[in-house]
N, C-alpha and C positions, 0 to 999 in steps of 0.2 A: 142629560139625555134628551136629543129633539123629542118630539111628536109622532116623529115618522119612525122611532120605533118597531110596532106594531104592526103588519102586514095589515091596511085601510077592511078588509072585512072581518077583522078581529077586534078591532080596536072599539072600546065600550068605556062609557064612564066608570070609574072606580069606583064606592063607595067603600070607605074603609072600614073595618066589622070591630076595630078599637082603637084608643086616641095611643101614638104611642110614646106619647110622654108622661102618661099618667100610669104605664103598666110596670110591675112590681122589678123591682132592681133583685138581681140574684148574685152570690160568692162569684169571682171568677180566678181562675190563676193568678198567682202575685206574680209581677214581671221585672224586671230590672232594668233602671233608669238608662236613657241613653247618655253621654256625654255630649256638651255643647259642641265636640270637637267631629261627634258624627250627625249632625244635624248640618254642618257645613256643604257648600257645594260643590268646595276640591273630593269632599270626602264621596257624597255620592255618585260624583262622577267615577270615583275609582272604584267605587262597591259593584259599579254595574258594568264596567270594566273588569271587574274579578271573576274567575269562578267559587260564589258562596252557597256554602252546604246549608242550609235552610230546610225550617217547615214552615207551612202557610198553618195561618191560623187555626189552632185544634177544633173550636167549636163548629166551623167551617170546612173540615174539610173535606166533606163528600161534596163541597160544593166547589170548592177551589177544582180546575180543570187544566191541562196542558192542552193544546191549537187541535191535536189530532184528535182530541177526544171527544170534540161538539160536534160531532156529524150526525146527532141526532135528529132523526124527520121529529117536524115542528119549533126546532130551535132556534130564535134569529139571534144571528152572531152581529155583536155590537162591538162598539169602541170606545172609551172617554180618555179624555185628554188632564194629566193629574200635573197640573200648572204651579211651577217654583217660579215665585217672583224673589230679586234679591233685594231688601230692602238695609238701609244700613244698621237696625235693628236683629237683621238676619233673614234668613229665608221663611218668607211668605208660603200660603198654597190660597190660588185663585178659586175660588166657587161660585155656580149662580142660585137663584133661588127662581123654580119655575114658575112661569107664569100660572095663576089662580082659574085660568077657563082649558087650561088643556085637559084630554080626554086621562092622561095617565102620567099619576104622582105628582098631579097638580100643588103648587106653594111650596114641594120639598127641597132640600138643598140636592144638588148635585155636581158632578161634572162637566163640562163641557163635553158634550157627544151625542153619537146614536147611531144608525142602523150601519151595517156594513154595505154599499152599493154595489152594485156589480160592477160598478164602474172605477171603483176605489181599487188599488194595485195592493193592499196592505192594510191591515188593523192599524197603524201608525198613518196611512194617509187618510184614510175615514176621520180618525179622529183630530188631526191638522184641517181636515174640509170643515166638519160639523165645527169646529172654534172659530173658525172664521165666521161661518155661518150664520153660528150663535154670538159673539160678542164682537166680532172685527178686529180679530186679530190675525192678521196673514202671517205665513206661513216662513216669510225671510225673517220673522222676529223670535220664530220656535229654537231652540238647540233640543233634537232629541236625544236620550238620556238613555232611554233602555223600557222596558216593558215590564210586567210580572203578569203571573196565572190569569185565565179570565174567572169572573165570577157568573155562577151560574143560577138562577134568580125563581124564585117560583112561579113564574109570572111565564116561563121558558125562555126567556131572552139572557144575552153574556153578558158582561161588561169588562172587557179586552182593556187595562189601563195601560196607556202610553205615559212616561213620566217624560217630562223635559222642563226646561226653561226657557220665559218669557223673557228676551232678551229688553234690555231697555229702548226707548225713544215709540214704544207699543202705543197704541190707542184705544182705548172699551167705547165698543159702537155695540149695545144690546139689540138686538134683533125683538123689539117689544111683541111680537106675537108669540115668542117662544118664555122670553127669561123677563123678569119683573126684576132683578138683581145681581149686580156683581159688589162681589165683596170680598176681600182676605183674611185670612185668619195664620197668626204665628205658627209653621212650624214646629217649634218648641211645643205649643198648646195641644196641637195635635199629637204628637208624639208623647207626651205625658202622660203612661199608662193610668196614673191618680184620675184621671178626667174620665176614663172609657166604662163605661156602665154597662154594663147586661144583663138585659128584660128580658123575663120569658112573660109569656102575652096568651094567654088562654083563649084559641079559637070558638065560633060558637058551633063547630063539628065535633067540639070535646077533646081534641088536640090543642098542641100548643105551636111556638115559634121562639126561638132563642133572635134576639139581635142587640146590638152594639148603639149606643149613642154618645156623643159628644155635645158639650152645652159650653156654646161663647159667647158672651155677650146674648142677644134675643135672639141667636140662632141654635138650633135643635138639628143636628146632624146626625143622621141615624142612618137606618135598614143596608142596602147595599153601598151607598158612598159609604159610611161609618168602616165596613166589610174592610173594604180597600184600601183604608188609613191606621184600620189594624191590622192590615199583612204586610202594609206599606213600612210600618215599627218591628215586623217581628225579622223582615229583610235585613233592615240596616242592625238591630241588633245581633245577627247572628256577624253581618259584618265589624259591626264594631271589634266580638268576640274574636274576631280571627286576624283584623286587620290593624286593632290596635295597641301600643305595647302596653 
């Protein structure tokens, strides 16, 4: 997610109130494995091409949204861009890791994206603008794929994912004011519900917060990316369920 986020008299440094790698892992539903066969790109090309009966993620889903339903005053409607590289090991997903002096989620992993413009024709071209943007990759190298729910964030802003593929012959040009990192992670890793952890994290208001983490390698994927890599699983498994024999 850029910087510009945040409507500029809002926007404040964060300070986070807990570390969220250290907060307590809790039970979560057992889920069923996908097959290497829906992890493929034939495959999700047709899943998003199908009409599939699906739920978004349970623990999530007073936060999961349909388009008409963010017309709430103060919400700013965002986009990221949920990047399949095809590698011949299998399908990749691109992430960056923000840059350590922005104002908001400074050093976390993310998406490529951010705010919707007025100028932007679609949640699908916000988020093809902000990846060029953000790492230099235009827009003749995209194949888009299809979209899912946006996420809706306590912070009040969405995250609109656009899924497609990063066609080959691309280039990563990091825009260093924004992202400090790019880097991929299998696929397969992500989608291996054995990986997906859920912390609930004890606010210091005497509340708590439920969220999701994934650990590969020295990266710590969590809060809303994490959101959207487990709706992104619970998709293609209702597709699998349906689509294959």
């Amino acid at each position: 997610m850029s910087e510009s986020l945040l409507p500029s008299q809002t926007r404040r440094i964060v300070v986070p109130s807990f570390d969220p790698q250290t907060q307590p892992v809790v039970p979560s539903e057992a889920l069923p494995s996908l097959a290497d066969a829906s992890m493929s790109l034939d495959f999700i090309c047709k899943a998003f091409s199908s009409d599939i009966s699906w739920q978004v993620e349970p623990v999530f889903s007073q936060s999961f949204y349909t388009d008409d339903a963010l017309t709430q005053k103060g919400v700013v409607q965002a986009a990221v861009f949920f990047p399949l590289v095809q590698r011949p090991s299998g399908l990749h997903v691109l992430f960056t890791r923000r840059a350590s002096h922005l104002y908001d989620h400074a050093g976390q992993i993310s998406f490529p994206g951010g705010r919707i413009e007025p100028r932007d024709l679609s949640a699908a071209a916000a988020a093809l603008r902000e990846t060029e943007e953000e790492i230099g990759v235009a827009p003749e190298f995209i194949q888009l794929i299809g979209s899912q729910p946006s996420f809706l964030t306590s912070t009040r802003f969405t995250m609109k994912p656009v899924i497609g593929l990063i066609r080959p012959g691309f280039t990563i040009t990091p825009d260093v004011t924004e992202v400090a990192e790019v880097f991929e992670v299998p696929l397969s890793v992500l989608m291996d519900v054995q990986q997906h952890r859920l912390h609930r994290a004890q606010l210091p208001d005497g509340g708590h917060r439920f969220y999701f983490s994934i650990t590969w390698q020295s990266y710590f994927i969590w809060g809303a990316t994490a959101a959207l890599i487990r709706n992104f699983y619970h998709y293609l498994a209702a597709a699998q369920a349906e689509l294959l024999p």
